[in-house]
N, C-alpha and C positions, 0 to 999 in steps of 0.2 A: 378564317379559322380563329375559333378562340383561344386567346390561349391561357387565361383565368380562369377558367371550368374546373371547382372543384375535386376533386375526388375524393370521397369519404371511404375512411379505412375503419376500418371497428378495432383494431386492435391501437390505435395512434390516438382511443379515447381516452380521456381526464379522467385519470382516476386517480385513488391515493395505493401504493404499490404494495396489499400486503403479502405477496411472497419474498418480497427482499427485508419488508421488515421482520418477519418470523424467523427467516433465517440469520438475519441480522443477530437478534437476539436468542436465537437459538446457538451460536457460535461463539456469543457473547456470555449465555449460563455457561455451557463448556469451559470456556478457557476460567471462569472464577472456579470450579472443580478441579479443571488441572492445575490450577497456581497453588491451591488450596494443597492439593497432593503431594505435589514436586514440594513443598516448603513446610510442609508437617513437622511439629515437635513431639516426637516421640518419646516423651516423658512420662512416665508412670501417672501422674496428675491428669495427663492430658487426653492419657490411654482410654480414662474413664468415662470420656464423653462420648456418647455411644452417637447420636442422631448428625444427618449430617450439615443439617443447619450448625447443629452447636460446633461444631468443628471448623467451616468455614469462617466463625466467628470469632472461635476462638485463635485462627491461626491471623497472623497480623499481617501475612502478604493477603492471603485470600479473603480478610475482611476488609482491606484496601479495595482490592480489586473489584468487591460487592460496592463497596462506595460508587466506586467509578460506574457501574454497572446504574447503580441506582440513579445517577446524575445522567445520563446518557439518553432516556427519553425526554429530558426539557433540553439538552441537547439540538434534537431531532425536532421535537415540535418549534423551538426558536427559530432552526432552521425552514423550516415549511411554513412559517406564519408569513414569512417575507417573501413578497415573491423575483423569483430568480433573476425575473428584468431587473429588479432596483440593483442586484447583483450585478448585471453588466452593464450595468451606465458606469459603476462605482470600479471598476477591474482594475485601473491603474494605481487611484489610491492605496485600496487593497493591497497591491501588487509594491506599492514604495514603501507603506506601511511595514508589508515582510521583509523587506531589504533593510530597513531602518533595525527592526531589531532583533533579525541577523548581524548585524554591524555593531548592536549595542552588546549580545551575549559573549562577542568576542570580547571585551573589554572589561564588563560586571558579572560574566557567566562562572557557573563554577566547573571546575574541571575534575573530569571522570575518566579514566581508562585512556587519559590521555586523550580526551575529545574534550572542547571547551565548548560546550552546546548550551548548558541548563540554567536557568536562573533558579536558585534556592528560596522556596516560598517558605514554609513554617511546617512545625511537626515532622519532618523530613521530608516533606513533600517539595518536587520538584517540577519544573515547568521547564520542556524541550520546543523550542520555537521553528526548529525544522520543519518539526511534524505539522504545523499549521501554516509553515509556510506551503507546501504542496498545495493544499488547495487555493491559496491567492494566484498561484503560480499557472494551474491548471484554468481558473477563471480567467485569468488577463492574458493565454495564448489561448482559449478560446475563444474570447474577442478578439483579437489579429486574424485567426483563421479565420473566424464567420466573415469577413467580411465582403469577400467574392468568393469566385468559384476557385480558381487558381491564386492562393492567398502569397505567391512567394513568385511573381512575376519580374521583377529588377532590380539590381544589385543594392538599392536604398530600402525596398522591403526585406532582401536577404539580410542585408549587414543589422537591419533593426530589430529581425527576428532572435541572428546571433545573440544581439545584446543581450534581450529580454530571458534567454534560454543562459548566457554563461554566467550575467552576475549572480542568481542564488547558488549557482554550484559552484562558483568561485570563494563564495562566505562560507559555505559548507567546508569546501577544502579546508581553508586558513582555520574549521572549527578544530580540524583532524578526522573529518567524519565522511569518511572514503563509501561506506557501505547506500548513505543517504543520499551522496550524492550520485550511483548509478541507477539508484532510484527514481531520482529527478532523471537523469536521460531516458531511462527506457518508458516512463511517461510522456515526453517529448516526440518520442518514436513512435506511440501509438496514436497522439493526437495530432501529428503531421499527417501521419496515411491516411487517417479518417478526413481530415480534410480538405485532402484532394491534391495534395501535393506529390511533385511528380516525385517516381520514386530512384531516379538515378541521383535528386539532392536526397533524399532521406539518408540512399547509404553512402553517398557521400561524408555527412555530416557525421552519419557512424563511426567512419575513418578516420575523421578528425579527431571524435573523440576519442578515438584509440591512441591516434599519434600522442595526443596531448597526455596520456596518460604513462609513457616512455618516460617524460621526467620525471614524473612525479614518483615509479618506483624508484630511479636512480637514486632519486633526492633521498627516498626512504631505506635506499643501501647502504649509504653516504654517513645519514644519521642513523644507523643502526636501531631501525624502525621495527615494532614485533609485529608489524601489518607485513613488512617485507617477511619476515621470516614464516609468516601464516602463507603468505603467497608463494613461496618459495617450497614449503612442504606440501603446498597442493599439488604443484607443478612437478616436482619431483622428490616423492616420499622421502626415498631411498638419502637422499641427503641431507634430511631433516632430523632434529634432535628430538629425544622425544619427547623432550617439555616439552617444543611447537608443534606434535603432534597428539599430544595430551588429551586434550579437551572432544577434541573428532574422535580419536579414536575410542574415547571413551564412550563418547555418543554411541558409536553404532553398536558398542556389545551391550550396552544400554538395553538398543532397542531389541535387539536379538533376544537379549534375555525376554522380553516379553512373549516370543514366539507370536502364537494367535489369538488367545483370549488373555494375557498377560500375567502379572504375578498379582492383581489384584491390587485395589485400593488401599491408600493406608497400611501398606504392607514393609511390615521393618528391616533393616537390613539388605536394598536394594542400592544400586547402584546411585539413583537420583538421590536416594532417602540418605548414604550415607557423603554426600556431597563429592561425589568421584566425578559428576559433570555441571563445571564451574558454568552457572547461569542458568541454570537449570529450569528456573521458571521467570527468564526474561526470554533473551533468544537461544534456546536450547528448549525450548519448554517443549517440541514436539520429544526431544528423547525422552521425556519423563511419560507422555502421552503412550509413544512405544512402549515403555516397560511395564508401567502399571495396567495398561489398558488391551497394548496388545496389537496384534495387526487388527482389529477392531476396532478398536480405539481409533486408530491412524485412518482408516478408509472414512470412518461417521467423519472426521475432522475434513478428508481432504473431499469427501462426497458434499459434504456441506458449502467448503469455498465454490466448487465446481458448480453446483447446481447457482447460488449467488451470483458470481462472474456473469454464468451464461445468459441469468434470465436479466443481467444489466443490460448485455450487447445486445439481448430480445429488444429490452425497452428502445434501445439506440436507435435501432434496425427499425422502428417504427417512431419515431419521433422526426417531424418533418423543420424543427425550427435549428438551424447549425450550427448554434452558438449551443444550445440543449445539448444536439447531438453530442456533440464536441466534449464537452464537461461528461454527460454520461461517460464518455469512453476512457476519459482519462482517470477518473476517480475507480472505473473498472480495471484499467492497467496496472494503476497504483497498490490494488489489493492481489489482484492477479502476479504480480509480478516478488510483491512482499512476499507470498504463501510461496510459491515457486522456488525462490532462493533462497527463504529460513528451510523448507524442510530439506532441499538440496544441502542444504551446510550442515545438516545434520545429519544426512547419509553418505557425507563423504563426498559428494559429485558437484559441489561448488567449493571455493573458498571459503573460510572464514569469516564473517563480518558484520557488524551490528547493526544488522537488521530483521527485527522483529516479525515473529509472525499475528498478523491484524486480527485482534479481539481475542486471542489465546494466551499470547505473554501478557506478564503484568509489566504496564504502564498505563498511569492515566492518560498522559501527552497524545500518547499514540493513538489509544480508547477513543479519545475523545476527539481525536481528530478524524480519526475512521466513519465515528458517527455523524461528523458533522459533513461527509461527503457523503454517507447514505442520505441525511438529510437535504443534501442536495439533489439526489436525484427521486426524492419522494416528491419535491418541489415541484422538478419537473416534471414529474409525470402526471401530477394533480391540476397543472398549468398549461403545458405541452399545445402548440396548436394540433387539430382534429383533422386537418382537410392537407391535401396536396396539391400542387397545382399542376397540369399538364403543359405539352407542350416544350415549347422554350424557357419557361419558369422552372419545368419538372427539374432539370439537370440542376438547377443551381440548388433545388433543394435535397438532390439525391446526398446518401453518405461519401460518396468518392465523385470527384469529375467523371463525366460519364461522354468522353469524347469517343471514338471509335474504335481505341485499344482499351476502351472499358467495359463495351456493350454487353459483356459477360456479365458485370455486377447489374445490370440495369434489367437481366432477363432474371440473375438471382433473386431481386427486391421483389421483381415483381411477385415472382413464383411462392414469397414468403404474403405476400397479401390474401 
């Protein structure tokens, strides 16, 4: 029996991906119009300028954010020019590189809201190393993973996967940047399942990081931390003050006020407009979306991520090379998981905590790190091998181990061919 007998799939062809770039940048005009809204100078001067180009332009968050906009397809093409293998020969470098200046921002970084994250470049503009750490991070655990079928077989690959997963969220931590680094786990969470890992370690490793997280609020009851007190008035309203519950609560009549078609663009005298919700167009920026826009507004935003997400885990779902695989899903987690918890924080049903929703708030950090993992998976899918192998080969290239408490996913793939 053979067991190298290709299999040609039509849907696992090289192509270059444009439904995730349109939506890409379909997500990415949106959010330079809500940043533009939410940060309006509503000055008699400014009243004047009727067109919405000149408005954008004139407003100095939302002609930032067009910057960033503008810069974001050389972005993308930098990333697709190179291709993805030279990226995984290189994953560790990559990978110490982001450790190195994680380590350096703690010490030169400037400090914000009480997170030491940013290095201050010029003009006000700021550079957040987090945000590019994720994809070194996602690159150099999906080379660990690709490398068998069962990537986390004896306690020297466990203990070295440990490693690689706690030091950037350990620099995180020491940044004060509590929001980013659950970021980083629930990305670790989706690129273990995908890789075939069993799954009584994944929620194992879950639970660790839950335990490990018992200190760190103590620590921050201790030092009379306003991360505790946000955690605290999530958990139970009722004994929150209403400074720490301020900013949420304001959020949600925000959005209310908008009902279903909202109070309109450039509309004066609204809640966002008069600064009643602090951040309004960083990580808050969906309450502005709410009010001005509307429950309309809020579905184009959240129908946009959804359709985006799904047609990554498409590409995934047909990509036969695992280290591809891998990356696809995690740079899908990564945005999946951002959108999930900014708009949760803004309706009340998450905590508090600074993390941005991707391509909608303004930052460039974040912008531009967003795109440079779309660019990654335009890479691969321009790249991607074409064929599968049957057989005793087919399992090692399936998306999960496909031993015989898996045969369910190996009838699912099929049924998607």
């Amino acid at each position: 029996m053979n067991t190298t007998t290709s299999v040609i799939n039509r849907r696992a062809r090289q192509h270059f991906d444009i439904p995730v770039l349109l939506l890409t940048f379909a997500l990415s005009g949106f959010g330079v119009l809500a940043v533009t809204v939410a940060t309006y100078s509503y000055t008699d001067e400014v009243l004047l300028v009727d067109t919405l180009l000149s408005r954008i332009t004139t407003s100095y968050y939302g002609s930032r954010q067009g910057l960033f906009l503008l810069i974001s397809p050389l972005v993308i093409a930098g990333m697709v020019a190179i291709n993805y293998r030279f990226f995984q020969k290189f994953t560790g470098a990559l990978y110490i590189s982001a450790l190195a200046v994680l380590s350096v921002v703690l010490v030169l970084g400037t400090t914000t809201s009480g997170v030491t994250g940013w290095f201050t470049l010029f003009s006000g503009y700021m550079l957040q190393p987090s945000e590019f750490a994720k994809l070194a991070v996602i690159l150099h655990l999906a080379r660990f993973f690709a490398r068998k079928e069962d990537p986390v077989s004896t306690p020297r690959e466990f203990i070295t996967m440990g490693v690689i997963m706690a030091l950037p969220i350990l620099l995180i931590f020491a940044q004060g940047e509590l929001g980013t680094a659950i970021v980083f786990l629930m990305i670790y969470v989706g690129m273990m399942y995908v890789s075939g890992m069993r799954l009584r370690i994944i929620v194992g490793l879950l639970g660790a990081g839950v335990a490990a997280l018992i200190p760190l609020v103590l620590l921050m009851q201790q030092t009379g931390s306003y991360r505790y007190t946000r955690l605290i008035s999530f958990i139970d309203p009722t004994q929150a003050s209403r400074d720490a519950r301020y900013q949420q609560d304001n959020s949600l009549i925000a959005i209310g006020n908008g009902g279903v078609y909202g109070t309109g663009l450039f509309t004066n005298g609204t809640y966002t407009a008069l600064n009643y919700v602090p951040q309004n167009h960083t990580d808050f920026i969906f309450s502005s979306i709410g009010e001005t826009m509307g429950f309309v507004g809020c579905m184009i935003a959240i129908v946009l991520f959804a359709l985006l997400v799904l047609r990554m885990i498409s590409l995934a779902m047909h990509t036969y090379d695992k280290f591809a695989r891998i990356v696809i899903v995690g740079v899908a987690v990564m945005l999946f998981f951002h959108t999930f918890y900014n708009i949760g924080m803004t309706i009340g049903i998450m905590p508090v905590m600074g993390i941005p929703l991707p391509f909608l708030s303004y930052g460039g950090s974040n912008l531009i790190a967003n795109m440079g993992g779309i660019g990654l998976v335009l890479n691969i899918t321009l790249r991607k091998p074409q064929t599968r192998m049957t057989s005793v080969d087919e399992a090692l290239m399936m998306p999960v181990s496909l031993g015989k408490k898996n045969e369910r996913w190996r009838r699912f793939f099929r049924r998607r061919e």
